[in-house]
C-alpha positions, 0 to 999 in steps of 0.5 A: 827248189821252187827258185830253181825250177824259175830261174830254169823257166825264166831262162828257156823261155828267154832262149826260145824268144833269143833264137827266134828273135824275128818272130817274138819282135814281129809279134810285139809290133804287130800287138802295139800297132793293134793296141796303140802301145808305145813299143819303147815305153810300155806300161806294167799292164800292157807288157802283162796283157801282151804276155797273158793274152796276147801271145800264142792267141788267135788275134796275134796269129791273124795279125802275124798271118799265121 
């Protein structure tokens, strides 16, 4: 059960940055140009830290212009 209740979370969470594509790539380039990450290679730590802290903060969205 605990799976499904995942791979269901997993999935929407896919879809919401799938339909709003523009804003999920503006949101990653505006982190890796704030933290110098290389957008095609990113280590484990810095995909977990853009994830955790990143999105949805109030940095990203003055970075955004939000």
């Amino acid at each position: 059960m605990k799976t499904i209740v995942s791979v269901i979370i997993l999935s929407l969470s896919l879809v919401s940055c799938a339909t709003s594509k523009t804003s999920c790539d503006a949101s990653w380039e505006a982190y890796c140009q704030a933290y110098n990450v290389n957008p095609s290679a990113p280590t484990e730590e810095e995909e977990n830290y853009y994830l955790d802290c990143w999105a949805g903060s109030v940095e990203e969205e003055a970075a955004l212009g939000l």
